[in-house]
Structures are given as C-alpha cells and as structure tokens.
C-alpha positions in Angstrom: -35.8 -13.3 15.2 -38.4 -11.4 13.3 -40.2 -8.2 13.7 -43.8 -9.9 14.5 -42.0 -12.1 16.8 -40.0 -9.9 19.2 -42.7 -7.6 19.7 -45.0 -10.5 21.3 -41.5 -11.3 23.9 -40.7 -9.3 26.6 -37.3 -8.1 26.8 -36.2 -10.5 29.1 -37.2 -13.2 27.5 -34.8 -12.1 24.3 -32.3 -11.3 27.1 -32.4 -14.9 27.9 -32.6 -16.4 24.5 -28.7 -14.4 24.3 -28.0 -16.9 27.1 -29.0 -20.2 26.4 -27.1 -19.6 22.9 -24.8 -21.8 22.7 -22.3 -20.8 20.6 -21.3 -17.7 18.6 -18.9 -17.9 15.8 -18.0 -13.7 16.0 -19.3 -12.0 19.2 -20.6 -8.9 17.0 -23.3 -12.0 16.7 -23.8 -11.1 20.1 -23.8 -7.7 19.7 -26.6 -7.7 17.0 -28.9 -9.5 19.2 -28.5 -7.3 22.0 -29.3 -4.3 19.9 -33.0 -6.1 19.3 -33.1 -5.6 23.1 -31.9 -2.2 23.3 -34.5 -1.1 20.6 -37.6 -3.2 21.9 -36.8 -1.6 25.3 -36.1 1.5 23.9 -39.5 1.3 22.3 -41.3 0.1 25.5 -39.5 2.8 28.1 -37.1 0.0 29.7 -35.0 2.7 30.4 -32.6 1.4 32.2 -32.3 -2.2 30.7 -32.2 -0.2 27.2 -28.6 1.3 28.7 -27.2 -2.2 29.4 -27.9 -3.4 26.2 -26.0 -0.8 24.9 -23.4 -1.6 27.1 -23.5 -5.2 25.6 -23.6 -3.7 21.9 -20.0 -2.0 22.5 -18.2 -4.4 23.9 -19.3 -7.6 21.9 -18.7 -5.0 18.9 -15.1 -4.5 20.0 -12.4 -5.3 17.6 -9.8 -8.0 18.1 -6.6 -8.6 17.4 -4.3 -12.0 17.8 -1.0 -12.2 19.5 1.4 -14.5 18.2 -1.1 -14.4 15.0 -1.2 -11.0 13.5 2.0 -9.9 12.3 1.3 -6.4 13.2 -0.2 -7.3 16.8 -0.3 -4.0 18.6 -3.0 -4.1 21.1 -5.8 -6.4 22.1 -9.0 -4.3 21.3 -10.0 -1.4 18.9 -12.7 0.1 17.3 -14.7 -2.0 14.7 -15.7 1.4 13.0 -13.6 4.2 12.2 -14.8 7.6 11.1 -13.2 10.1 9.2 -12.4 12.4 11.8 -10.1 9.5 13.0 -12.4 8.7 15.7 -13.8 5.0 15.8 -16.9 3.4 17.9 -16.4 1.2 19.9 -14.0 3.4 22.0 -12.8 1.5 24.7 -11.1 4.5 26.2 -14.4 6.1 26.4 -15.6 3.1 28.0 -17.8 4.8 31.5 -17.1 3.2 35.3 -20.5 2.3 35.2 -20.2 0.4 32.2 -17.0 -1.8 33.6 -19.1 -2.1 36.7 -22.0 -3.9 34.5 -19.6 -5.9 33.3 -17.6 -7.1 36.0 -21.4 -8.1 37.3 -22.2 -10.0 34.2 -18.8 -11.8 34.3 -20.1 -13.6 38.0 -24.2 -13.6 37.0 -24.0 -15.0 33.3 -23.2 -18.6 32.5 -22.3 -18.3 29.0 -19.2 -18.9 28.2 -18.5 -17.0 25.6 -20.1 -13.7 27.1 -18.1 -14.3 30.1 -15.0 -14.7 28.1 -15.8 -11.2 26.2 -16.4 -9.5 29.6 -13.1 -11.1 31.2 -11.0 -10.6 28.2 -11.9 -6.9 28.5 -11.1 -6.4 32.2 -8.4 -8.1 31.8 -6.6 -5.7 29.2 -8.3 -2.1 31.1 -8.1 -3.7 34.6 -9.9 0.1 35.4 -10.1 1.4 38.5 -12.8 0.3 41.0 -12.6 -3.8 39.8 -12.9 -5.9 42.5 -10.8 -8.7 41.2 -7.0 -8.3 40.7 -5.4 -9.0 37.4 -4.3 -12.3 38.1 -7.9 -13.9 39.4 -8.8 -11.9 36.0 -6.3 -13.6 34.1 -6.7 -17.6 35.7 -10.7 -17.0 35.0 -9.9 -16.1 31.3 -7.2 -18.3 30.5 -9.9 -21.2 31.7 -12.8 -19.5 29.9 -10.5 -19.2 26.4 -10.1 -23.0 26.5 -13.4 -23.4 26.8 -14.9 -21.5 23.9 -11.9 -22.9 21.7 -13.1 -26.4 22.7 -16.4 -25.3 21.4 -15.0 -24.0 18.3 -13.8 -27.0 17.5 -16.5 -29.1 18.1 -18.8 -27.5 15.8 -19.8 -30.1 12.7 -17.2 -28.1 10.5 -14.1 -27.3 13.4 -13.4 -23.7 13.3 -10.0 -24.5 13.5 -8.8 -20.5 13.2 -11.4 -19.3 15.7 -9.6 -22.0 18.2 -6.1 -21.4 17.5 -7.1 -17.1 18.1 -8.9 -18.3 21.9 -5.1 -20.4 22.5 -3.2 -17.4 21.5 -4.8 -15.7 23.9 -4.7 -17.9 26.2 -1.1 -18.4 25.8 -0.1 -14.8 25.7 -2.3 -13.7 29.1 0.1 -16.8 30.6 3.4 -15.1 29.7 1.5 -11.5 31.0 1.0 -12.9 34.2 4.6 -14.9 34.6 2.5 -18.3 34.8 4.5 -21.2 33.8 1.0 -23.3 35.5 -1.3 -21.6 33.5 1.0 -21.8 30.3 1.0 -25.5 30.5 -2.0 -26.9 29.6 -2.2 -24.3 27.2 1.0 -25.9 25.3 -0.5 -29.5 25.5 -3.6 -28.2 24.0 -2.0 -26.5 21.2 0.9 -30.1 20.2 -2.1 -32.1 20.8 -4.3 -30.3 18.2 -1.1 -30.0 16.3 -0.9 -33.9 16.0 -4.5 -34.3 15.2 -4.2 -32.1 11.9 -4.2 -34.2 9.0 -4.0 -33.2 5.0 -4.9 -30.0 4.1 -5.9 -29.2 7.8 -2.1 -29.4 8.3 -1.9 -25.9 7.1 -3.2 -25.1 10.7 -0.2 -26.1 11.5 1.4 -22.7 10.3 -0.5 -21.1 13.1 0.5 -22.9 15.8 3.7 -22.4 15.0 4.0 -19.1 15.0 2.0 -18.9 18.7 4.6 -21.9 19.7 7.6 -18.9 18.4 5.9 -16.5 20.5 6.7 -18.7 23.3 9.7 -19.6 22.5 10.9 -16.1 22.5 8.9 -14.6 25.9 10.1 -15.0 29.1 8.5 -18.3 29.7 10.8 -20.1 26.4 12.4 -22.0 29.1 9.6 -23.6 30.7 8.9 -25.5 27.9 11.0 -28.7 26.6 13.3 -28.5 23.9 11.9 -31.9 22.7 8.5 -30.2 22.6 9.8 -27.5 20.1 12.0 -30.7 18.5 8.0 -32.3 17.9 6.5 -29.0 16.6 9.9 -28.4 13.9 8.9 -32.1 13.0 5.4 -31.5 12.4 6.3 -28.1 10.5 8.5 -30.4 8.4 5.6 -32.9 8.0 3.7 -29.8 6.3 5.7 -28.4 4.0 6.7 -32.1 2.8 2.3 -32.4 2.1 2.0 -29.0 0.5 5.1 -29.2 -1.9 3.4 -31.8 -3.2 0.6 -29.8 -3.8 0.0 -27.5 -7.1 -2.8 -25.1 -5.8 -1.0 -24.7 -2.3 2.4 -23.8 -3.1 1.5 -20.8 -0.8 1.5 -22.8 2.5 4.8 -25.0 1.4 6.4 -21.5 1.2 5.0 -20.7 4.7 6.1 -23.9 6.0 9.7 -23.2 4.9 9.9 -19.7 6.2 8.4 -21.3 9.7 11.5 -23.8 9.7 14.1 -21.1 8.4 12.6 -19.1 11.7 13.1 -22.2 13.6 15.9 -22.8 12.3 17.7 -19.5 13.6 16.1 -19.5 16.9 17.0 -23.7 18.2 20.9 -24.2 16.7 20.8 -27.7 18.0 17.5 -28.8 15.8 18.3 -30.3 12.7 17.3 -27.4 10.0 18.9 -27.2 6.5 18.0 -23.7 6.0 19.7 -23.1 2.4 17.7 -26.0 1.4 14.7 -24.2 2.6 16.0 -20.9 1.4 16.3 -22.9 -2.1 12.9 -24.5 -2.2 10.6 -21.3 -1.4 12.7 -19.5 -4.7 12.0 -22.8 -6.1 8.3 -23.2 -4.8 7.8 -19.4 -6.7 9.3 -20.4 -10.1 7.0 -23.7 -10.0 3.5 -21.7 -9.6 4.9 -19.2 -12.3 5.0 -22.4 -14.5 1.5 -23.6 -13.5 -0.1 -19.9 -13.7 0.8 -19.9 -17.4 0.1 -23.9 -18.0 -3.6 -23.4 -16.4 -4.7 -20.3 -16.7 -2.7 -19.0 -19.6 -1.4 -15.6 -17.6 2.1 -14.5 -18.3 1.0 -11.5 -16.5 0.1 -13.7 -13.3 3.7 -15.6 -14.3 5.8 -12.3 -14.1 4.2 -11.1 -11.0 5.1 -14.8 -9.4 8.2 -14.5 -10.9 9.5 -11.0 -9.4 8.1 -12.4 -5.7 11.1 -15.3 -6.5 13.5 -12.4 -7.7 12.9 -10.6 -4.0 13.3 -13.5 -2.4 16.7 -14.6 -4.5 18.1 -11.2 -3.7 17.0 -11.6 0.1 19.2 -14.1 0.5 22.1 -13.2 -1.7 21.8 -15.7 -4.3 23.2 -13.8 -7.4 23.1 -16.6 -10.1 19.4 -17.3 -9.2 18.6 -13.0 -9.6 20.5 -12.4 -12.2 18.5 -15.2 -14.0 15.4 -14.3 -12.6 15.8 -11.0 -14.0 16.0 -12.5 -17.7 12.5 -14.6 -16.8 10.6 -11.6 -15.8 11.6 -9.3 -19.0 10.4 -12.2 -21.1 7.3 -13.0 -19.3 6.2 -9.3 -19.6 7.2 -9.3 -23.2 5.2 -12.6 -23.4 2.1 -11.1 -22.1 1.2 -8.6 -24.7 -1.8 -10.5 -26.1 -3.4 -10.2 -22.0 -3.3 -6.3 -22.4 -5.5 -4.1 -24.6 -5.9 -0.1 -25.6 -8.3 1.9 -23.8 -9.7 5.4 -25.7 -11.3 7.8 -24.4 -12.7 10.2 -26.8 -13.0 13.7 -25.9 -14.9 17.2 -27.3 -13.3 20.4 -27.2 -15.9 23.3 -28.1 -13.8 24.8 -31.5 -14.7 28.4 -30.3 -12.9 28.0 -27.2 -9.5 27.4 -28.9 -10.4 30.0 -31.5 -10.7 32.2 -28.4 -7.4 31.4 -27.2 -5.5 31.9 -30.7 -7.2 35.2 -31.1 -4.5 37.2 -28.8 -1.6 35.4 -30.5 -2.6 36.5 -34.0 -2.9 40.6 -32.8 0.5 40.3 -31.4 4.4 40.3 -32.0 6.2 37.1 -32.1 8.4 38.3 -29.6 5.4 39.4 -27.3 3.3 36.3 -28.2 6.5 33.7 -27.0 6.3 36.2 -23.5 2.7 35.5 -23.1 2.7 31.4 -24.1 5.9 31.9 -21.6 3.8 33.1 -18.8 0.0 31.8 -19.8 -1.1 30.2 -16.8 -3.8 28.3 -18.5 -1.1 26.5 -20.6 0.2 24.8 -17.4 -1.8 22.0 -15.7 -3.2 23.0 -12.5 -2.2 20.5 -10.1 -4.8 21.4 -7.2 -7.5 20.6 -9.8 -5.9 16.8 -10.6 -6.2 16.2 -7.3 -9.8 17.3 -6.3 -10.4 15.5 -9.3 -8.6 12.1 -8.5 -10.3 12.1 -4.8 -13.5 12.6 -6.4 -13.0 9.9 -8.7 -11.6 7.6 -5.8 -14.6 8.4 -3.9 -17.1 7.5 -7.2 -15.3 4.3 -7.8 -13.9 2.6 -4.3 -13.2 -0.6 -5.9 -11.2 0.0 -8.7 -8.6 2.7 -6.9 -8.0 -0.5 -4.2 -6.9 -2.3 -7.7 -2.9 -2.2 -7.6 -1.6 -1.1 -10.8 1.8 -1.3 -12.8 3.6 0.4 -15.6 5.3 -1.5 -18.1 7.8 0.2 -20.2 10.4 -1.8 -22.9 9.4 -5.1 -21.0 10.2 -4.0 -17.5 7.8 -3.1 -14.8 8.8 0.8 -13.7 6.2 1.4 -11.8 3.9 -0.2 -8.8 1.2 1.4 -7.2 0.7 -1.5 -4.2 -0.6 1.3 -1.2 -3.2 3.7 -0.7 -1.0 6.8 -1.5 0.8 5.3 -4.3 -2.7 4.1 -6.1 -3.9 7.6 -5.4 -0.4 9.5 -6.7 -1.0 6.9 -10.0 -4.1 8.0 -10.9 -3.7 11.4 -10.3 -0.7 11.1 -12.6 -2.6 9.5 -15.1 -5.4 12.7 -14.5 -2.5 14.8 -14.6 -0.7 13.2 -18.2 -4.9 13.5 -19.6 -4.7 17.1 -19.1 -1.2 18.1 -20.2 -1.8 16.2 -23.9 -4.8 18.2 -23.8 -3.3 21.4 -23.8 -0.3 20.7 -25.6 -2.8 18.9 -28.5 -5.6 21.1 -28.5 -3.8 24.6 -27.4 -0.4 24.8 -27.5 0.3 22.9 -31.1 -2.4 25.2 -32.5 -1.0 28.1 -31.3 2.6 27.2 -32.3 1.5 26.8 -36.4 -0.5 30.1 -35.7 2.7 31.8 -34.9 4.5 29.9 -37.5 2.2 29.4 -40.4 0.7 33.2 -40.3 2.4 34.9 -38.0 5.8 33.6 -40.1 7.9 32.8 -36.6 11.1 31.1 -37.3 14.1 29.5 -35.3 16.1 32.3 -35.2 12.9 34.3 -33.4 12.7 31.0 -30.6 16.1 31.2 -30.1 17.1 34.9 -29.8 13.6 34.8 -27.0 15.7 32.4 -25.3 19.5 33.8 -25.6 18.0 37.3 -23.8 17.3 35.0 -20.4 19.9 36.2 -18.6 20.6 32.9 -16.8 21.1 31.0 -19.9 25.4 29.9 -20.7 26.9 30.9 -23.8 27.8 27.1 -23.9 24.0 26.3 -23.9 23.1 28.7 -26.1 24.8 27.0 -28.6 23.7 23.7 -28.2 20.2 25.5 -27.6 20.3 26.8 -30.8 20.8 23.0 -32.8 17.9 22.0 -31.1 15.5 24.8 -32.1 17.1 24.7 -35.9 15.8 20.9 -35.9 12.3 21.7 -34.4 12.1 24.2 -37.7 13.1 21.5 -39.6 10.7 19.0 -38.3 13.3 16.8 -37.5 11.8 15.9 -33.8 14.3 12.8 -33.2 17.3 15.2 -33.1 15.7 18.0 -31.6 14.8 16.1 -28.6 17.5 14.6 -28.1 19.5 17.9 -27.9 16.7 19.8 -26.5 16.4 17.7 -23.2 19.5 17.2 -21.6 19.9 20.9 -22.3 17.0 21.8 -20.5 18.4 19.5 -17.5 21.2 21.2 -17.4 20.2 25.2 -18.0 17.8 24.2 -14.8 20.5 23.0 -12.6 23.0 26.0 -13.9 20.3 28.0 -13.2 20.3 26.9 -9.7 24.3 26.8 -9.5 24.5 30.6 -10.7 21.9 31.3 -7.5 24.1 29.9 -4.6 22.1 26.5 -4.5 24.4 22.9 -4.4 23.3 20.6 -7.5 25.9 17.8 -7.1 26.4 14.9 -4.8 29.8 14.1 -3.1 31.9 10.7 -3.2 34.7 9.3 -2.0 38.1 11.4 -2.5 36.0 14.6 -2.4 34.9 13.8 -6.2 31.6 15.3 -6.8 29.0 14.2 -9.4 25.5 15.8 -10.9 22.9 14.5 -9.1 19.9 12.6 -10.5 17.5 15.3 -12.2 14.8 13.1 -10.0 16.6 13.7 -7.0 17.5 17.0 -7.9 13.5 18.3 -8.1 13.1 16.8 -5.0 14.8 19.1 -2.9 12.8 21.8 -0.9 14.1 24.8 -2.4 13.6 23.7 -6.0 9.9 22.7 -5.5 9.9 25.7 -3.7 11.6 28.6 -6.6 9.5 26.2 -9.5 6.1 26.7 -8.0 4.0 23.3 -7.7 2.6 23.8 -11.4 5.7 24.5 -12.8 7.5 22.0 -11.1 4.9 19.2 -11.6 5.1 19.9 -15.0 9.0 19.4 -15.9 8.6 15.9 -13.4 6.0 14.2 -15.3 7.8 15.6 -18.9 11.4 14.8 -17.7 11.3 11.8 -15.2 8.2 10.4 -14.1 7.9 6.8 -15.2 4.0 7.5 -15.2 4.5 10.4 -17.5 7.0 10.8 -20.5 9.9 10.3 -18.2 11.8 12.2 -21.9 14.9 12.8 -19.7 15.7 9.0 -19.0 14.4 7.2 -22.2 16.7 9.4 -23.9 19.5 9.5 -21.9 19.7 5.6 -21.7 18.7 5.3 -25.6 15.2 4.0 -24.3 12.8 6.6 -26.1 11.0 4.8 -29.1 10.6 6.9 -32.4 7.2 6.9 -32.4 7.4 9.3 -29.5 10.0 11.6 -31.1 7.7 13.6 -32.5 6.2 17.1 -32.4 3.7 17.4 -29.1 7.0 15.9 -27.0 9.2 18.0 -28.8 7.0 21.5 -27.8 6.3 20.3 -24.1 10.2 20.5 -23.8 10.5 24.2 -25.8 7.5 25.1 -23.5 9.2 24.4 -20.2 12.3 26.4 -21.8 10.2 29.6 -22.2 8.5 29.4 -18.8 12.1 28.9 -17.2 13.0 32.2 -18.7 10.2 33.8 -16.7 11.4 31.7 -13.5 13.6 34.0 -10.8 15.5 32.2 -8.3 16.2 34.2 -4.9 20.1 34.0 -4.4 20.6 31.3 -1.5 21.5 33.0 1.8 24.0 31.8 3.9 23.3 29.6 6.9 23.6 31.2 10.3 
C-alpha cells in the first residue's frame, strides 16, 4: 500500500483489506499493516480506533517460540525487541485488561483465520483474569484454528513446510496441556500423513516431525498413541538418513537423522535400532565432509574444524581408537592449512619526544633508585580498565566482525576458541591488551633498560642484589635467580628464560606460602601437589593481593594461550627460539621487580 493510496481509504477500509488477506507467512506481516491504520487514524483523530490498532501491532509483533522444535523451548511468547535496559516490547506482561478484552472480541468478530489463531494462541497461554471462555473452549478453538493455518501453509505454490510443522507443534503440545487424547489425535494423523508425503530432499522435514512425535512420546499422552505408529515414524527416519548419506552437500541432515534414531532408539527398546551403527556413521558422516571440504573447496581449515566435531563426537561415545586417531588428523590438517592464513601489520607512530621524556628521570638517577621506580612506574603496566573501554568501543564500531568466532593456533593445535559473546569479547580484549604490553616493553621499557645499561653502566650484579634485598625472596631462589640475570647480561635470552620463569612461578607462590595462603592441591593418600600457575591466579585472594594490573599482567606473560603463555611453552619444551629473545626475557625481569614492591596481608584465620 502506498502513501498516495492510503490517504484516499478510510481506515476501515484498510482495516478490512487486513481481513480479506488471506494468508500471512509471519504475523509481524500483520502487524505492519495495522500500524498503516494506527498512523492514518492517528493522523485523522480516530482516537479510539488508533488504540486498537496498537493493540493489534503488539500482539501480531509477539515473538514465538516452538515446542517440541526449539531445543531451548522455554515459553510460548516474548518480546521481538529487546532494549538494553533488559526490557523488550512487546511485553506481554504489560499487556492492559482492556487490551485482552479487545482481543477476546476479535477472536468471535474476525473471520481470519490466522488473526483468530494469534488472538486464541495468546489467551490461551495468559488465560487473564475477566476471559469469558475457560481454558479448555480456548484450547479446542485453537487446536482447530492451528490446523487450519498449517493447511494453508502448505498449500501455498511453494509449501511452507516449517511454518506447518510450527502450527502442529502447537497444536500438539496445547493437546497434552489440556489432557486431550481427542484433540491429540487428528493432530498425530496429520503429522504421519505429511510425514509419508515428504519425498527427496523434502524428507529432511522429516527431522522435525520427529522430534514433535518424541515430545509425544515422552508427555503424558505417549500411551495414547500406537507403538506401531512410532514403529512407522523410526521407519521413515530410517528412510531419511538412508537418502541423505547418499548425499555430499547434506551430510548435515544424515547426521541428524542418526542422532533422531539413536534418540529412538533409547526411548522404544523393542524397535529395531542398531545404535553403534548409528553412533559409527555420524563420526563417519563427519570424517566424509572433512574429505569433501578439502576436495571442493580446498579448506584444510574448514577440514580441521569438521574434523574436531568428529573428535567430540568419538569421545562422546567412548570410542578411544577412533579419538586417539582423530587427534593425529586434526594436528595435520592445521599444519596443512598454513598457506589459508596470512600476517596482518599494523604499523604504529610513537611521538620520539614522548619516550625521550620518559628516559629523562632514569638518566638523573641511581641504578638502584631507577630499578625502584621502573619497579613501581605505573605507566609501565597496562591498564586493564582502558583495554576494555577500548574493546567495547571497538565491538560497538564493528558488530559483525566481533560475532566472527575466532581460534588460536599454536605448534599445530588449536588452544584457544572464542565461540560465545564473552569469550569473543575476552579475545579481543586480549589481543588489545598483548598490542599494548609489546608497546611498552618495545618502545619504553627496552629503551630504558640500555639507558641504564649502556650509560648508566648497570650490570647483573646491580639487578640481582635489587632483587636479593626483597625480603620475601628464598636463599634457594636467589641462587637460581642469580643464573638467570648473569645470562640476560650475557645476552643469552634462551637460558635466561628458561631459568628466569619457573623461578618467577615459584618466588610468587612462596610468596604466598610464607603469608598463610594454601598453594597446593590434595590427592589421594594425603599427597599434596603445586597447583597449576593458571589455577593458582585464579583464586580470589591472589587477584585480590596482585591488583587487576598486576595480576593481568603475569596471566597474559605466564599462561594465557592468547598472550605468551612463557610459563607453559617452556615448561613443556614448546617455546620456539625465535621468541627467546630480549623483549620476553625483560617482561619476565619486569614482573620480578614489581613483585618486590608487592605486600601480601598475612591470611587470618577462619572464624
């Protein structure tokens, strides 16, 4: 309807046009036309016709969901829109008396179909105060008008088979709600009788009236129905997944077919189900489409993503030759897919004056003063309130590529997924977070490091007798401590890392010991081991003694798998030697001299 057009109609005559429509594919379809009458109304002071268009707009604008259908089926109706105060329009709860009223009148006066449906389904579900028909008449009236509408679905030139199967869900569960066996029925022959009509790649319908038929199965109402009616659904399920493992682009359904019988499988013990061989062929299906994502489309990426769905499902079901294999295929296909990935730079300016400004304080004082003030500089440490006003501003500016799931690959093996809202946003505020800390170890803290070295003439011996005066700090340490410096003097960054880390793991957790705090995990026979350092700057109190800078700083140095994660690539032999080297190497000495200005309150004793 256009402009020119609707102002030359009257409002009932659009009113009436909403009527004689005889089908709507979404009732927001609905809704949209009905807000041309609220706004020509509006316009001409139809007060009161303008309020029961808007009474139309919210519930035609109503959100559905499908029992039996949606996995997460929770409740019938909800918002279409949600705000970001967590409110969300339509609000059925904020639905008026008046408004159920007007729609308890439409539901006798219209003879739409689907607008009747919309206005039973509603009542149906609230059943508010003040309706003058009881749940059941209700129900029978909506159960009748959902068969209707999903007959018209289907007899559209192109069948909307989905729209059809979500009017017999309904249908199916209202039934079961009202304890119908009568109602439920006709509902069942509907749904085997469109099941039997499905031919080809329609059969992947199929999938959805199987899971509705489950539903059924399962409610108090299972009995009413035949076994040999399940036994001819299974069949048909069967029929399915036989058409779509022959099938190269719909290896998807053929696994959805064989989960349906597995679920079948567990619920009817009499009906004949082989489910390892149906366990077998969905790991089976998964390796197939790894093959054809590589033989097509020339993705080892897209094969080792495949791949690790079949390695879940292998260890689902225990099948340990199958994993441990699977394991072998994923490595490779990672390593295979090096050619699919490619460098990103960013280049970045830092004004020379500003880090001349910086150096200026360290070349006026001691060596011993100028390691207490690196120790305790602030701006050396990454703020970690910043990253994250950062990363939501960057979320907001780019929508689409946060919703992008990401990965980390590290020595062929995938250590990271970000596959949810909070872990895409703790990703890219990691990767914010990993931009700024090379920055200031790069451009600051390197500089300042040959400042003190190259003029100021700082050697080891200076580092480590900074260190040895922290009063925390074991003689047995020290020691160690002091190898690890030597090398650092020496240039030698491959051994001074790998003394220099798990030292600073364990001065941390003997710092910890020495104030009252537990750092070790029991077992069996009252042995106790270290914990993980990962799970050790987890706990409460050391977030809480570190400070979130601080303690941000040694996770995304020492374990992060989205930072330099130092502490387990050189622990398990992992770290390459290209990142031994001089700006790793001072990140660790750093956290060693701001752990010297750390105090740990000793732990009090529980009440």
């Amino acid at each position: 309807m256009g402009d020119d057009t609707d102002t030359e109609k009257s409002t009932q005559d659009l009113w009436d046009q909403i009527e004689k429509t005889p089908h709507f594919r979404w009732m927001s379809e609905a809704g949209k036309m009905f807000k041309t009458v609220r706004d020509l109304a509006e316009q001409r002071g139809e007060r009161e016709l303008a309020l029961q268009a808007q009474f139309e707009i919210e519930i035609h604008h109503l959100g559905v969901s499908h029992p039996f259908i949606n996995k997460d089926y929770r409740q019938r109706f909800a918002g279409m829109f949600g705000h970001s105060d967590g409110t969300e329009w339509p609000c059925l709860e904020g639905f008026s008396p008046e408004q159920f009223d007007h729609y308890e009148h439409r539901l006798h006066d219209t003879a739409n179909p689907f607008l009747k449906c919309r206005y039973a389904d509603v009542l149906f579900e609230c059943h508010p105060k003040g309706c003058r028909l009881t749940r059941l008449e209700l129900g029978m009236i909506l159960v009748h008008l959902l068969q209707e509408t999903g007959t018209s679905h289907l007899n559209q030139s192109e069948p909307e088979y989905p729209l059809c199967l979500f009017d017999i869900a309904r249908a199916a569960d209202v039934s079961i709600r009202l304890h119908s066996a009568e109602l439920l029925t006709p509902v069942i022959k509907r749904l085997m009788a469109l099941s039997q009509s499905l031919d080809g790649k329609r059969l992947r319908w199929v999938y959805e009236i199987s899971r509705i038929m489950r539903g059924v199965f399962s409610s108090p109402l299972g009995a009413t129905v035949s076994n040999e009616v399940y036994a001819a659904l299974v069949r048909r399920v069967d029929e399915a997944r036989a058409f779509f493992l022959e099938s190269e682009e719909l290896l998807m359904w053929h696994r959805n077919f064989c989960k349906e019988l597995v679920a079948w499988g567990r619920l009817l013990p009499w009906a004949e189900v082989d489910l390892a061989n149906y366990q077998r062929e969905i790991g089976e299906s998964y390796e197939r489409e790894a093959t054809i994502a590589v033989n097509q489309y020339g993705s080892n990426i897209m094969k080792a993503v495949i791949l690790e769905d079949a390695l879940r499902h292998y260890e689902k079901i225990g099948a340990k030759e199958k994993r441990d294999k699977l394991k072998v295929l994923v490595r490779q296909a990672y390593a295979a897919s090096k050619a699919e990935s490619c460098q990103i730079h960013r280049t970045m300016k830092i004004p020379i004056e500003e880090i001349e400004k910086r150096l200026s304080q360290y070349k006026e004082l001691s060596v011993a003063n100028s390691l207490c003030q690196v120790a305790s500089d602030e701006g050396l440490v990454v703020d970690l309130a910043s990253v994250e006003e950062q990363t939501a501003d960057d979320k907001d500016a780019s929508p689409f590529e946060f919703e992008i799931p990401k990965f980390v690959l590290d020595d062929d093996r995938k250590v990271f997924a970000a596959d949810s809202d909070c872990s895409r946003f703790q990703y890219l505020a990691n990767i914010n977070y990993k931009t700024k800390l090379l920055i200031n170890a790069e451009a600051l803290l390197k500089a300042i490091f040959r400042v003190l070295i190259e003029q100021r003439g700082m050697e080891d011996q200076d580092v480590i007798g900074f260190l040895r005066r922290w009063p925390p700090l074991d003689e047995r340490n020290a020691a160690i401590l002091t190898v690890g410096i030597e090398r650092f003097f020496a240039r030698d960054y491959v051994s001074a890392l790998h003394v220099l880390v798990p030292q600073f793991e364990c001065c941390l957790r003997r710092m910890f010991a020495q104030a009252g705090y537990p750092t070790t995990t029991s077992r069996e026979g009252g042995t106790q081991y270290e914990q993980p350092l990962g799970s050790f700057l987890k706990q409460e109190d050391v977030k809480s003694a570190l400070g979130p800078n601080f303690h941000k700083y040694v996770e995304m140095v020492m374990v992060d798998q989205t930072g330099f994660n130092l502490r387990n690539d050189v622990a398990h032999g992992l770290i390459r030697p290209e990142e031994c080297n001089e700006t790793n190497t001072l990140m660790v000495i750093h956290l060693f001299l701001i752990l010297t200005q750390c105090e740990v309150e000793p732990r009090q004793p529980e009440q």
